[in-house]
N, C-alpha and C positions, 0 to 999 in steps of 0.2 A: 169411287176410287178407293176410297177406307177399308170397306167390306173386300174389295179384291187383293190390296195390298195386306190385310191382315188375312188372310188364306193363303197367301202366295209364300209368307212367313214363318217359318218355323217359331222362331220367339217369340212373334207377335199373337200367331196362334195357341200358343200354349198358354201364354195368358189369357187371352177369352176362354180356350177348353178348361182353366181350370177357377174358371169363377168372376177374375178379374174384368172390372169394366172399363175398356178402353178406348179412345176414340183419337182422331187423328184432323188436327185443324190448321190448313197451313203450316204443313211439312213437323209440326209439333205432335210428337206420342202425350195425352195426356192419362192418367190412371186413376179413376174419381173413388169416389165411397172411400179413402183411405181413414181410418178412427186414428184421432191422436189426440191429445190431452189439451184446453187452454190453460190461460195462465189462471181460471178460477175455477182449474178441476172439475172442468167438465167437458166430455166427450163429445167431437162430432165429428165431423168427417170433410177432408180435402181433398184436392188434387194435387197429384204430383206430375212435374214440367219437365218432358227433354225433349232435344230438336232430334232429331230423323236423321241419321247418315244414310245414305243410299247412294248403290248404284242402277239406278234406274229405279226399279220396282224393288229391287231386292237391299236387305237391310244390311249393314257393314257393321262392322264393330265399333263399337259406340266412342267417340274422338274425346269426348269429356265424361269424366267419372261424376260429374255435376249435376242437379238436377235444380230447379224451382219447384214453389209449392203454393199454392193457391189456398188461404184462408188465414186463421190466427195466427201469431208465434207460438210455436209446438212448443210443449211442454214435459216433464216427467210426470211420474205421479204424484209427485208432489207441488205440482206446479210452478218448477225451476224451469227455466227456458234450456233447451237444450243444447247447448254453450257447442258440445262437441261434433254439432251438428251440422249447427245453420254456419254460414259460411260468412252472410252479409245480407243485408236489407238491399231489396230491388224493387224496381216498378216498372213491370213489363205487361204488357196488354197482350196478352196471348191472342187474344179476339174477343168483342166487343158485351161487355161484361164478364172479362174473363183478366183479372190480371195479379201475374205471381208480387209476393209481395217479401217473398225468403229464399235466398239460395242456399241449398244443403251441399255438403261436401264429406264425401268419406269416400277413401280411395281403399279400394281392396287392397290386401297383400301383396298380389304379382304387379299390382299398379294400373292395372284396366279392368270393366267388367266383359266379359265377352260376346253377349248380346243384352238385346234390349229386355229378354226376361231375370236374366241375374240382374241388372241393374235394378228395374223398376219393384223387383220383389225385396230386394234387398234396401230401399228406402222406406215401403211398405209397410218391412216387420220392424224395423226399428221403431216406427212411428206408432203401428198398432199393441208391439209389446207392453209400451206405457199405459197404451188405452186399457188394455186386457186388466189392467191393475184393477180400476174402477168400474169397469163393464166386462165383465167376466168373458171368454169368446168372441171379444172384439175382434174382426178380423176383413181383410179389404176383401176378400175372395166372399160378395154381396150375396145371400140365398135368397134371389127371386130373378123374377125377369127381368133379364134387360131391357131399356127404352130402345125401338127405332130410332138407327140414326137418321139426322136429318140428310136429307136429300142433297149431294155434292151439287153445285156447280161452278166447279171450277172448269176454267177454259182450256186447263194444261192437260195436253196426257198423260203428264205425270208432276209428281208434286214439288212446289217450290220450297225446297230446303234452303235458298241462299236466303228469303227473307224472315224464315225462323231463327236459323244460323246467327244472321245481323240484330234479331231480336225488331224487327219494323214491320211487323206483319199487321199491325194498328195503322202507320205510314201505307204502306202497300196497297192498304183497302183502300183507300181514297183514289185510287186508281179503276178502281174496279166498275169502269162506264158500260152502260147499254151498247152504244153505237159508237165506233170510233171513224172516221175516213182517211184517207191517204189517195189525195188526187195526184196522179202525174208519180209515177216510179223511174225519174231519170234516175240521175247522179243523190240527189240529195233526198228524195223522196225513197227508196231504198233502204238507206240507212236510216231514215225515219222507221222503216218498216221494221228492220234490224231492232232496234231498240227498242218501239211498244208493242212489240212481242214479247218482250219479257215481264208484261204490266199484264193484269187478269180482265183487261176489257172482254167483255163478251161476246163481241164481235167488232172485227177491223175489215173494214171494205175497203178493197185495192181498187181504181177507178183508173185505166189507160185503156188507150185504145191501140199501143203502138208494139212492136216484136221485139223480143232481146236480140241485137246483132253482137258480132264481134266487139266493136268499138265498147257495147253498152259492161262486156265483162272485166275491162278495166277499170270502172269506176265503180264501179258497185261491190257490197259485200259476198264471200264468196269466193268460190273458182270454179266455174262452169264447165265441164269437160268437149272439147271438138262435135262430140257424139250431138249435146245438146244443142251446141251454137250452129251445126248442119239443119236441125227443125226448125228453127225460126220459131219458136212459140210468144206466143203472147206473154209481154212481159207481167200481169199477172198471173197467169198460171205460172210461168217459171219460178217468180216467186213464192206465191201457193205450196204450191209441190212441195218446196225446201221447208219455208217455217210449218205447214202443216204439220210436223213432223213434232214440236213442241204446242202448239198452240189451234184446237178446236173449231175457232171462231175465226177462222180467214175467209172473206166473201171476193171472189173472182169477177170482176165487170170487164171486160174485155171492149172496151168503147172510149170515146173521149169524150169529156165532158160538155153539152152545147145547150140550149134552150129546151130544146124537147126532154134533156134526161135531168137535168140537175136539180132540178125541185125535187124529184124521187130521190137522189142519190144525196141529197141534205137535210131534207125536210126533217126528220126526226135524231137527226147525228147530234150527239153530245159535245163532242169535239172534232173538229176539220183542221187537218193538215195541206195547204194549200203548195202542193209543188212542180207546179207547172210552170212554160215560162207563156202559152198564149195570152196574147194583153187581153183579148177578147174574151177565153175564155174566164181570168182572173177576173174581169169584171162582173162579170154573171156572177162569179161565185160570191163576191164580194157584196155583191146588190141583197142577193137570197140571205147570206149569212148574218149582216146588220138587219135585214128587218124580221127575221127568224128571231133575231136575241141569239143567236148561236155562236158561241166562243170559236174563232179562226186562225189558227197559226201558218205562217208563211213562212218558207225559207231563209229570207232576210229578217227574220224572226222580230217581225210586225206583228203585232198583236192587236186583235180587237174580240172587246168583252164590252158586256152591257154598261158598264163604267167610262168606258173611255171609245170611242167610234169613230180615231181619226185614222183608220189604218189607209182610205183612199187615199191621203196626203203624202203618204211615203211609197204606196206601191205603185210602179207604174205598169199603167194599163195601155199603151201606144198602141194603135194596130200597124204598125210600121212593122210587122213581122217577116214581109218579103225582105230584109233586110237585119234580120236577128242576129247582133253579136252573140246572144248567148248559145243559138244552136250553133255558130259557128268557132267560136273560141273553147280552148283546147280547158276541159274539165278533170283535177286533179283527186285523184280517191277521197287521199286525205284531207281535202278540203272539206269536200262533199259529205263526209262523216263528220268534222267540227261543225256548219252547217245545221246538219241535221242535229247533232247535240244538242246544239244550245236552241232547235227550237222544241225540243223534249223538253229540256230543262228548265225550259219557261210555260210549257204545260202542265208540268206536276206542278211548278209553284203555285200555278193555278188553282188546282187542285187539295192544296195544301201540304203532297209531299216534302218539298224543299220551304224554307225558311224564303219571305218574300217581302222585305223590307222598305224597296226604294218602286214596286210595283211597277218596273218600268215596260213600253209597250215597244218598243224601237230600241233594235241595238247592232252594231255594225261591227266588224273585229278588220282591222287593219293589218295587212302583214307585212310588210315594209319595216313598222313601228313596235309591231306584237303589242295592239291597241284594243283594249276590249271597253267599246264607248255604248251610253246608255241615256233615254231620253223618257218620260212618263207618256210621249204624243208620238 
């Protein structure tokens, strides 16, 4: 994606045609080999940090005249810190041994730079004019070969700028699983989908065996047009279809889940999103995933991790299903996406995204009360 996204680019390509080494890691332009002075007068070489505006593939005008810088406090040649430069002390992990430690700031005259090669050249020579003092030709524009970049795999079609932007692309990685599942795409499973599509799992398997109708496009995200609700397609590929659209890794199971398939469709999942309401099937899945060791999230955002294994205590598994309030009682979008939130939001804790204090595994939201309750079992 780097290599195409700096060819697709005017600015970005001018800096590579004219020497610069640049490379692109989670939605961040970084500009390395930059020569600038330490504080004991001596030269070596950093990296300079900006996040990526874009619209799609193509680069926009840079929103911040800011940049970060990876290595010492820059110096003059005389080894004063460059006071009219650095902005502030930060501590950002660009990606994993990679973290800026200086924000520079110098706003041009009209008050923006206009792409990414004024800017990143324009940090450059400030930095290396110092260097030039004591190493005579110091300069970023490197004469030799460039290194192969490392091999993308990212799962997005295109790059995620909101977690450079936020500065949590450190946060972000810890997302980044082998196998994700998603059993069951009603009302709530959906919106599960909705949301770790936006995470760089490498693959999320959709696992139903049942068709989008009418009824199913009012609770779900989206607005499906007549055209599509006349097919009747299988509500994973209708799914499929749309988030393919951002995310590589969507696997289509067109089946529902019974004894013959569910050891293939968990055996190796990292994480399982449990959104079905069969009592029958929920038990199968529940049996496999406790003795797998396999972390399971449910709708009623019951939790079970190799720590804590009391999720059959609170889910019930009835086979009284000829008689299912839940298929039969009237399911509200917005519910269905609170739902699905909060059991994302106790999967990154998992994960270590979010802060995870009181590590609880059982939590219920009350709306009568607007009650958000919480239990460690």
């Amino acid at each position: 994606m780097s290599a195409e996204l700096i060819a697709r680019n005017a600015d970005l390509k001018r800096l590579r045609d004219e020497g610069y080494f640049i490379a692109i890691r989670g939605g961040t332009l970084l500009l390395t080999e930059v020569p600038y002075v330490t504080p004991e007068r001596k030269v070596k070489r950093g990296i300079l940090v900006s996040p990526l505006d874009l619209a799609g593939d193509l680069t926009k005008r840079p929103e911040s005249h800011q940049v970060e810088f990876i290595g010492e406090r820059p110096c003059d040649k005389n080894g004063s810190p460059l006071d009219k430069v650095i902005h502030s002390d930060v501590n950002n992990e660009i990606a994993p041994g990679l973290v800026a430690r200086f924000s520079f700031s110098q706003k041009p005259a009209c008050g923006y730079y206009v792409d990414y090669y004024e800017k990143m050249t324009a940090y450059a020579t400030m930095l290396a004019a110092q260097a030039a003092w004591l190493e005579p030709g110091a300069d970023a524009r490197a004469n030799r070969v460039p290194e192969p970049e490392p091999e993308d795999d990212s799962p997005f079609n295109y790059l995620d700028t909101a977690s450079s932007r936020a500065e949590i692309n450190s946060a972000t990685a810890k997302l980044k699983l082998r196998k994700i599942v998603i059993i069951g795409l009603g009302g709530s499973g959906a919106y599960v989908l909705d949301l770790v599509v936006k995470t760089p799992g490498a693959a999320i398997h959709l696992v139903d065996g049942d068709v989008f109708n009418t009824h199913n496009a009012f609770r779900a995200p989206g607005a499906p047009s007549i055209e599509e609700l006349r097919q009747q397609p299988f509500k994973v590929d209708y799914f499929r279809a749309i988030y393919s659209k951002m995310h590589k890794g969507i696997v289509a199971h067109a089946e529902f889940i019974d004894e013959a398939n569910a050891e293939k469709h968990l055996r190796d999942a990292e994480f399982v999103f449990l959104c079905l309401d069969q009592g029958k099937a929920k038990a199968l899945c529940i049996k496999l995933l406790v003795k797998d060791s396999t972390l399971g999230g449910i709708l009623r955002v019951t939790t079970s991790t190799p720590q804590e294994r009391g999720a059959h205590k609170r889910i019930p598994c009835s086979e009284a299903d000829a008689d299912n309030e839940y298929d039969k009682n009237i399911q509200i979008a917005d519910l269905n996406a609170l739902n699905a939130a909060l059991a994302v939001v106790k999967w990154k804790k998992l994960f270590g995204f979010y802060a995870d204090n009181e590590g609880e595994h059982f939590s219920t939201y009350s709306i009568d009360c607007n009650l958000l309750t919480s239990d460690p079992v």
